[in-house]
PADRENVEX-949767 format. One record per residue (C-alpha): residue number from 0; residue in three letters; x, y, z. Coordinates in nm, 2 decimals, padded with zeros to 4 digits. Layout:
BEGIN
resi  resn  px  py  pz
NUM  ALA  X  Y  Z
...
//
This chain:
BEGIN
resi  resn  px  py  pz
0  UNK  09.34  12.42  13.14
1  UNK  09.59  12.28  13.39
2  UNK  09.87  12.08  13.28
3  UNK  10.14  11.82  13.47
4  UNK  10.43  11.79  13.34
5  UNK  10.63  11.52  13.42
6  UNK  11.03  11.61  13.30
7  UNK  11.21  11.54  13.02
8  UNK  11.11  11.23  12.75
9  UNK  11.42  10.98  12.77
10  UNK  11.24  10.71  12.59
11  UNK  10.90  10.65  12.46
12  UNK  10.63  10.58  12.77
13  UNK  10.37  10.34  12.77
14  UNK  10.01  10.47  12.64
15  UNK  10.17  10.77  12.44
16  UNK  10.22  10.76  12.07
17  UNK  10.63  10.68  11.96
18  UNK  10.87  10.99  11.92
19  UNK  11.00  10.84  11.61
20  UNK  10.64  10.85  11.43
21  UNK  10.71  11.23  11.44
22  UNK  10.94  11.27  11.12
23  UNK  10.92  11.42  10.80
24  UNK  10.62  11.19  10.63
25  UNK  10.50  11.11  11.01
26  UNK  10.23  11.23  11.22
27  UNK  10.15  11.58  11.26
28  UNK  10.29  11.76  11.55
29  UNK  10.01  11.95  11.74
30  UNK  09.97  12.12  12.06
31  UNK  09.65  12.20  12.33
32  UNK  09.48  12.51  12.20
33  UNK  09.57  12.54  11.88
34  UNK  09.32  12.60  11.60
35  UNK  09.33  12.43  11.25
36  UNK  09.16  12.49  10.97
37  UNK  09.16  12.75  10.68
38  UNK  09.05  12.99  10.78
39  UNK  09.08  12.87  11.14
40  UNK  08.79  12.69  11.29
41  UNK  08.90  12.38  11.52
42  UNK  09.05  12.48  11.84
43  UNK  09.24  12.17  12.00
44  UNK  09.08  12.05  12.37
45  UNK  09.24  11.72  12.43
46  UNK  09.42  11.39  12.26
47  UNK  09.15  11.09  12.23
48  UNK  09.39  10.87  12.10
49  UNK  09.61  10.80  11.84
50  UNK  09.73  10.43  11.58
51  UNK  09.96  10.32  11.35
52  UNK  09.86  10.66  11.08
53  UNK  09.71  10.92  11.27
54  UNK  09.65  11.10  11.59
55  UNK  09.23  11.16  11.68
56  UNK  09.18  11.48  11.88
57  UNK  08.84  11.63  12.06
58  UNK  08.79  12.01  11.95
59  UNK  08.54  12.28  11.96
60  UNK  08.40  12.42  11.61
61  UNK  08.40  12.78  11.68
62  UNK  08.15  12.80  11.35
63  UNK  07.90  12.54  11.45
64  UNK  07.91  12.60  11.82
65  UNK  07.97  12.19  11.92
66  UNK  08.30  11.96  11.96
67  UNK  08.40  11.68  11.73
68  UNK  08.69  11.49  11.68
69  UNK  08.94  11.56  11.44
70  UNK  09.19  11.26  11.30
71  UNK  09.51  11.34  11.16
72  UNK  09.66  11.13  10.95
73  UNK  10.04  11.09  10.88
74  UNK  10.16  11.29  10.62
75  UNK  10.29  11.01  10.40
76  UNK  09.98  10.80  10.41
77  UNK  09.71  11.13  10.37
78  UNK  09.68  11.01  10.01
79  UNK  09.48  10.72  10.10
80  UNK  09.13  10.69  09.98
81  UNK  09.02  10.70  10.32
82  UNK  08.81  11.05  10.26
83  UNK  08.63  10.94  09.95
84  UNK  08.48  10.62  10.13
85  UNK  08.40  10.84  10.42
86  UNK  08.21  11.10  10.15
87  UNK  08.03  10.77  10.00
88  UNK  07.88  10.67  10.33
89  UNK  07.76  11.02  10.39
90  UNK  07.42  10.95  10.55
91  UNK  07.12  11.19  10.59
92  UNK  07.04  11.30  10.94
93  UNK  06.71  11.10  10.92
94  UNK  06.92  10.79  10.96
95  UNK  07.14  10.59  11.16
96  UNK  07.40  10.37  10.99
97  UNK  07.60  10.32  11.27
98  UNK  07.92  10.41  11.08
99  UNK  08.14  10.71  11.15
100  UNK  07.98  10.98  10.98
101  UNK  08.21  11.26  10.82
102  UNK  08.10  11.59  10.89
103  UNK  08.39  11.80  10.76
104  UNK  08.80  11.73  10.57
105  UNK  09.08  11.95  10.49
106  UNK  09.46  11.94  10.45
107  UNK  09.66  12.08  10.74
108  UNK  10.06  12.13  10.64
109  UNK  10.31  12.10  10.90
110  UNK  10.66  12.06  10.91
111  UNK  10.66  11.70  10.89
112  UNK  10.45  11.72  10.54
113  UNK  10.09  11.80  10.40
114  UNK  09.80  11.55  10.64
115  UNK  09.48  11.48  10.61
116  UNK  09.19  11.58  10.82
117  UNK  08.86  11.44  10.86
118  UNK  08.59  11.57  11.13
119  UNK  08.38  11.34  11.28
120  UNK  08.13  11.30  11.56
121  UNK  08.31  11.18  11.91
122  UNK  08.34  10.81  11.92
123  UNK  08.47  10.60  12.26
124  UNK  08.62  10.30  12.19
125  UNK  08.50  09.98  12.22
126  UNK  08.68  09.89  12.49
127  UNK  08.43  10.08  12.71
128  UNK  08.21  09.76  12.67
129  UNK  08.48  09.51  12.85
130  UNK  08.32  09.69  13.15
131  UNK  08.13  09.51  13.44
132  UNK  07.88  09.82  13.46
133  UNK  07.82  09.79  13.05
134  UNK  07.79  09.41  13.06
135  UNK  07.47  09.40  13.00
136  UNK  07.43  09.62  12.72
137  UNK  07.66  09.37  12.55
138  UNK  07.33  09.15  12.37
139  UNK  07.14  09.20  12.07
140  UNK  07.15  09.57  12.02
141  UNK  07.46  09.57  12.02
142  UNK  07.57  09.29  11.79
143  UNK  07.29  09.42  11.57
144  UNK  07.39  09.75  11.51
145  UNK  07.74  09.63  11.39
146  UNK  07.59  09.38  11.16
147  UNK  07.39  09.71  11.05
148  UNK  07.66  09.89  10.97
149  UNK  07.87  09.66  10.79
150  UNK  07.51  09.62  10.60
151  UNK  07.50  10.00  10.52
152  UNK  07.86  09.99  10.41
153  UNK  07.86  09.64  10.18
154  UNK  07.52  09.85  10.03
155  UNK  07.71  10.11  09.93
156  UNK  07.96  09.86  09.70
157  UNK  08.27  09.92  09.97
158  UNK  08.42  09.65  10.15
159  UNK  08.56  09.77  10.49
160  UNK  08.87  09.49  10.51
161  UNK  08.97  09.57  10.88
162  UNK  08.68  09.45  11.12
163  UNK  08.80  09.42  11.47
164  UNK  08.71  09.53  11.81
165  UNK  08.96  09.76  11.77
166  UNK  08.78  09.97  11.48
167  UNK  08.44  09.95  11.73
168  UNK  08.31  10.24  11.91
169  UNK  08.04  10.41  12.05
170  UNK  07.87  10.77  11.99
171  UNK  07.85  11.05  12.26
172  UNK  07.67  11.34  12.12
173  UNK  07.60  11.45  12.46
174  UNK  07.98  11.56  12.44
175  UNK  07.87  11.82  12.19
176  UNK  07.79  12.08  12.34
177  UNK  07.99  12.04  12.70
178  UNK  08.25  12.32  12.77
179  UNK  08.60  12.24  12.85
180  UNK  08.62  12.32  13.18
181  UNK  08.29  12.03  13.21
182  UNK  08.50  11.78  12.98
183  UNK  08.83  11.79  13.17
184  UNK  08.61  11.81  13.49
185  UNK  08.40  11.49  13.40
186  UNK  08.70  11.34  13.26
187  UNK  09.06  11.44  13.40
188  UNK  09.30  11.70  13.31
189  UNK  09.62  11.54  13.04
190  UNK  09.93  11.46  13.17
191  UNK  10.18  11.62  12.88
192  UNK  10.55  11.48  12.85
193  UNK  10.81  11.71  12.72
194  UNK  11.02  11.60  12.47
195  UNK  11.40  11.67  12.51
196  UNK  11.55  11.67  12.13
197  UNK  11.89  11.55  12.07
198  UNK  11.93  11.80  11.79
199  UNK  11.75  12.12  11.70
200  UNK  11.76  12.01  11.36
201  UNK  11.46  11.82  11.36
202  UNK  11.29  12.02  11.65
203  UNK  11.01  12.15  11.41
204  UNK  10.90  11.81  11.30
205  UNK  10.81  11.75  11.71
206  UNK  10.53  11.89  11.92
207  UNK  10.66  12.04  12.26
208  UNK  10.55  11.74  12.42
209  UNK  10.31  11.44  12.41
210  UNK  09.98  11.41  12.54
211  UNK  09.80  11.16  12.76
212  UNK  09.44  11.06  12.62
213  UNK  09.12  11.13  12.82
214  UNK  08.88  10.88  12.93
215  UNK  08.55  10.94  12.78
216  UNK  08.39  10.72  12.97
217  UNK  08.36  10.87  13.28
218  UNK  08.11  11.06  13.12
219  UNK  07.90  10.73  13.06
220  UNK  08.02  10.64  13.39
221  UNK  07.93  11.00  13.59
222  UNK  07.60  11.06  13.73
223  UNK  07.54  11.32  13.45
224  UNK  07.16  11.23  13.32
225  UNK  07.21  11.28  12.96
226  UNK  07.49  11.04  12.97
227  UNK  07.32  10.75  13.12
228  UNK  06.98  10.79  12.94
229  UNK  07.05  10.76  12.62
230  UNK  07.04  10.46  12.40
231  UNK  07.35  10.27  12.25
232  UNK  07.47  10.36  11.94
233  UNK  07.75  10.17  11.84
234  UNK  07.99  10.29  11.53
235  UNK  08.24  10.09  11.24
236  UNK  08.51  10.29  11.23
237  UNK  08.86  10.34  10.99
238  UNK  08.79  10.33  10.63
239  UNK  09.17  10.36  10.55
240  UNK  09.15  10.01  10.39
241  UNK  08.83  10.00  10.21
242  UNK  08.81  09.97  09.85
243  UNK  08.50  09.98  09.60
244  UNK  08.47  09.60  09.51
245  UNK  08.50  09.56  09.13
246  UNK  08.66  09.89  09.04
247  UNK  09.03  09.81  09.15
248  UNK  09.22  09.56  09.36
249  UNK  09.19  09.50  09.72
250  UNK  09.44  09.65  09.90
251  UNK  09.69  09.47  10.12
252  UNK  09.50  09.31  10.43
253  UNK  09.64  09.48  10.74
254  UNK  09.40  09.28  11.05
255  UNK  09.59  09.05  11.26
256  UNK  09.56  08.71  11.15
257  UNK  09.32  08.62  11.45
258  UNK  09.07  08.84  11.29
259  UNK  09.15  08.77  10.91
260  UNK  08.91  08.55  10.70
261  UNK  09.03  08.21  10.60
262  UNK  09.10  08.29  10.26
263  UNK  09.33  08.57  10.36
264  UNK  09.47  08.39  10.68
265  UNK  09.56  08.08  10.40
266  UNK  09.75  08.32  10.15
267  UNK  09.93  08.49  10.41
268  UNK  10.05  08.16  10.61
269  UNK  10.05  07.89  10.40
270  UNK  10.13  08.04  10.06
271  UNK  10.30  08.38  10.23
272  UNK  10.08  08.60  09.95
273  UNK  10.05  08.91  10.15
274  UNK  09.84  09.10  09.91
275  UNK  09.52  08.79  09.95
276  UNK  09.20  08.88  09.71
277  UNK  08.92  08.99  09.98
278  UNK  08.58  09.11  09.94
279  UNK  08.24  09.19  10.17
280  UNK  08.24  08.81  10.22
281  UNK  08.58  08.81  10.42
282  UNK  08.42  09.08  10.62
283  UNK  08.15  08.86  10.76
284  UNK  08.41  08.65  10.91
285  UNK  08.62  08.86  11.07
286  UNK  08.26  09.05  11.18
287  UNK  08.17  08.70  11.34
288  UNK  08.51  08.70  11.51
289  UNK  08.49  09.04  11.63
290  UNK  08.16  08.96  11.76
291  UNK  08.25  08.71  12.00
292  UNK  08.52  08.89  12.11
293  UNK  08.25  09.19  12.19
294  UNK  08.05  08.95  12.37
295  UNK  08.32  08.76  12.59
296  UNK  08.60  09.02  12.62
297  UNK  08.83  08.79  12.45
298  UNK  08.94  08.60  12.07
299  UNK  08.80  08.29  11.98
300  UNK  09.13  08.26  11.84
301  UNK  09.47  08.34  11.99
302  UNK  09.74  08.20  11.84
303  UNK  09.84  08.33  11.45
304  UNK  10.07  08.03  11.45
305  UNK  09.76  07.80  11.49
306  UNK  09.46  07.95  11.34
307  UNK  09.42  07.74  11.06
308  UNK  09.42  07.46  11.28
309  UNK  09.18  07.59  11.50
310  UNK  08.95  07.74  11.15
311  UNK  08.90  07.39  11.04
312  UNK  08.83  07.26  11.40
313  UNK  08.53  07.53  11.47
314  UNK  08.44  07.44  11.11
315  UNK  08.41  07.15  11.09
316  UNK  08.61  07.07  10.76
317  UNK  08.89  07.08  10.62
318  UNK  08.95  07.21  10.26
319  UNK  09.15  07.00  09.98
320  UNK  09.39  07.27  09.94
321  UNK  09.44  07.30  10.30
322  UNK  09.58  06.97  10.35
323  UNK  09.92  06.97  10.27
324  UNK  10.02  07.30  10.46
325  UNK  09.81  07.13  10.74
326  UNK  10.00  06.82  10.72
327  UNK  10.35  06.96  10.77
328  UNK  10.23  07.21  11.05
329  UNK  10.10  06.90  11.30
330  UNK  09.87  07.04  11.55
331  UNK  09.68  06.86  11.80
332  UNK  09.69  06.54  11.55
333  UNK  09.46  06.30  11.78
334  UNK  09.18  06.50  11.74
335  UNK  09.04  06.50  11.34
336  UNK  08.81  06.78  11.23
337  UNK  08.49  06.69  11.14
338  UNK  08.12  06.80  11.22
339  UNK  08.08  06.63  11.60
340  UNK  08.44  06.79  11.70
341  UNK  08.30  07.09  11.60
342  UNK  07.97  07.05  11.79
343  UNK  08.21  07.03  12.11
344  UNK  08.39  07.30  12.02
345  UNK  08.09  07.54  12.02
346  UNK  07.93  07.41  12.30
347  UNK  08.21  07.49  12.49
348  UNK  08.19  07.82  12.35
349  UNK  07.82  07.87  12.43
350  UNK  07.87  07.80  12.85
351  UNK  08.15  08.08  12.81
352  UNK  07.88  08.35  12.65
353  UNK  07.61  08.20  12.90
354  UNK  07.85  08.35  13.15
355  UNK  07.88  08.68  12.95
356  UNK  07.58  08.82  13.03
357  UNK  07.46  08.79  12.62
358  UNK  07.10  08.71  12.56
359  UNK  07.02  08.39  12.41
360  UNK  07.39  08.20  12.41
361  UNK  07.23  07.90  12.19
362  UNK  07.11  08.15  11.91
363  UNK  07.44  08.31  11.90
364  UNK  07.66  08.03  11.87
365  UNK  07.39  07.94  11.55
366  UNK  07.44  08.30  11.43
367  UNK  07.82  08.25  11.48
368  UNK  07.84  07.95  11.29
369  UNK  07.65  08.09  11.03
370  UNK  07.85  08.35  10.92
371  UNK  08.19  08.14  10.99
372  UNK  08.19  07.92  10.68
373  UNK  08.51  07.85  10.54
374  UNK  08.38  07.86  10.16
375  UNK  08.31  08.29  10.15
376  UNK  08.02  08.17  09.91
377  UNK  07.85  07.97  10.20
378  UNK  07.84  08.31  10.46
379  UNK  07.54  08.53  10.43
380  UNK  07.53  08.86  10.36
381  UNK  07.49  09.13  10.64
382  UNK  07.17  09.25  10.54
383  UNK  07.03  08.87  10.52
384  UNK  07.20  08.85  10.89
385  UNK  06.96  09.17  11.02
386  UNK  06.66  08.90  10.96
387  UNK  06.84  08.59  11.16
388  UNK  06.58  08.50  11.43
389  UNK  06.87  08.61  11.68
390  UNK  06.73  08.93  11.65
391  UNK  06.32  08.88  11.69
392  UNK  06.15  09.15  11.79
393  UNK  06.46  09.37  11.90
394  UNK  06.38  09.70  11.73
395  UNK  06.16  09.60  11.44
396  UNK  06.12  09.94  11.26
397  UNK  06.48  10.02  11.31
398  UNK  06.58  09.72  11.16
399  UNK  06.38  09.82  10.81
400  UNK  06.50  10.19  10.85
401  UNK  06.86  10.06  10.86
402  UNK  06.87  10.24  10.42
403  UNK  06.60  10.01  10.33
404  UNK  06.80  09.69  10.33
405  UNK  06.52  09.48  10.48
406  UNK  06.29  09.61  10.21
//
């Protein structure tokens, strides 16, 4: 595989994960073409991207003859429960949860400490839809096969706690069984970054340089037939804050506030109670929030400073204990929430999805609303939400063989 390089690394670039994640406790340093595994087994192709814990690489399995992507997580966080929620959503192959499905996990050591690593099928992310050519793909099926999956999960006792666009994808098995000289040629060949250490005391804990991620889809995008023929099969991904509800605590909340349910977004503002009590209520809010920014490329909400403002506006209410925090935050104080304010609201929001290219704006909007009550009693579940009239007659025998939950 060719490689440019382009000099020494001053100062972290744009796009690239940050030098200082590298450190003992940090991410794992790992180079194009090596093979992990024990014994050996994944052979490293290319970087598909990396977040705050881990680094997610494409690789071939030299045992079952197909890539898959491999995440690595940080050494100092590879304790997380992450890989017994991914083993409790295991799914036959007869069905289609539309979660990330784990199809192998083992430690890895490096110098930097002892990671995790959980193989999975390929995933782009979401951000594949916020193109023009995928527009229209951006309807039902698609907001239905997240509901689905958050239904699978919530059936399994586990609440997710980190909905967002950002934890969105979409399969492509057709990447499978490609070669590497067909990826990179389909795709485009890494830029790598060498790293110039200040000391060669800490050299191990670095890889030789940092990689650029490729773009998986111009494969969706090439003229390829296997790629442009097959259906959309959207994934939830990142477990690494689910918890089984009633067996322990939540964990801390870590989605931005724009995303966050109103009970969390109240603790964490108004009461500054970082560690909020969630559940698979709080993810049908943030689900409803994630879908509109699926649908319209953009939040509903965009300011942290003034989303409980804006909560009780689109709602419609405001609640008792509310008032006081409200009161001393003033925020658009001519207008009052109530019921016809948030009529307006939504209508405006319905011309912006009419524009969207989504099916049925009006039905939507009444989905929307649905699941964005402020009281988590009042919003339904996900598997009640796979029989909202919003999705008549899209896919009527997938939507009972979506583990029964219809039934």
């Amino acid at each position: 595989m060719s490689t440019e390089f382009e000099g020494f690394l001053f100062e972290d670039p744009e796009g690239y994960e940050p030098t200082s994640a590298y450190t003992l406790g940090g991410l794992c340093p790992i180079r194009l073409g090596c093979d992990l595994g024990s014994p050996p087994r994944y052979r490293i192709i290319a970087k598909l991207g990396f977040g705050a814990y881990s680094t997610v690489w494409l690789a071939h399995d030299r045992v079952d003859k197909r890539n898959v992507a491999l995440k690595i997580v940080e050494a100092r966080t590879s304790s997380s429960n992450e890989l017994s929620m991914l083993q409790r959503l295991r799914a036959p192959d007869t069905e289609a949860p539309h979660v990330i499905q784990l199809l192998d996990a083992f430690e890895h050591t490096s110098p930097n400490g002892l990671h995790q690593v959980f193989v999975t099928e390929p995933v782009h992310p979401v951000d594949l839809f916020r193109c023009q050519a995928f527009r229209p793909v951006i309807t039902r099926e698609a907001l239905r096969q997240t509901i689905a999956a958050l239904a699978f999960i919530h059936s399994h006792g586990i609440a997710h706690g980190d909905v967002r666009p950002d934890n969105f994808g979409m399969a492509i098995h057709e990447i499978e069984r490609l070669s590497v000289i067909k990826i990179c040629g389909l795709t485009y060949t890494p830029t790598l970054m060498a790293i110039l250490h200040s000391s060669s005391e800490y050299q191990q804990s670095f890889p030789p340089y940092l990689c650029s991620k490729i773009d998986l889809s111009r494969l969706l995008f090439s003229n390829a037939r296997p790629f442009t023929q097959r259906p959309l099969s959207m994934r939830i991904l990142d477990l690494g804050n689910a918890y089984i509800v009633g067996e322990c605590p939540p964990p801390r909340v870590n989605t931005p506030i724009t995303y966050a349910s109103p009970e969390v977004a109240f603790a964490q503002k108004a009461l500054n109670h970082l560690d909020a009590p969630w559940d698979c209520r709080s993810d049908i809010w943030s689900l409803a929030v994630s879908m509109y920014a699926l649908a319209c490329s953009h939040p509903i909400f965009e300011c942290g400073e003034r989303v409980l403002h804006e909560m009780t506006h689109y709602c419609g209410e405001v609640p008792d204990a509310w008032r006081e925090y409200l009161h001393s935050k003033p925020f658009q104080d001519d207008i009052v929430p109530g019921p016809e304010h948030a009529d307006r609201l939504w209508k405006e929001r319905e011309e912006v999805i009419s524009r969207c290219d989504v099916e049925n704006p009006a039905e939507l909007v009444r989905l929307l609303r649905r699941m964005m009550q402020l009281n988590p009693a009042n919003r339904p579940t996900a598997a009640e939400l796979l029989r909202d009239p919003y999705f008549d007659g899209l896919h009527e025998h997938d939507l009972v063989q979506d583990h029964g939950l219809l039934t």
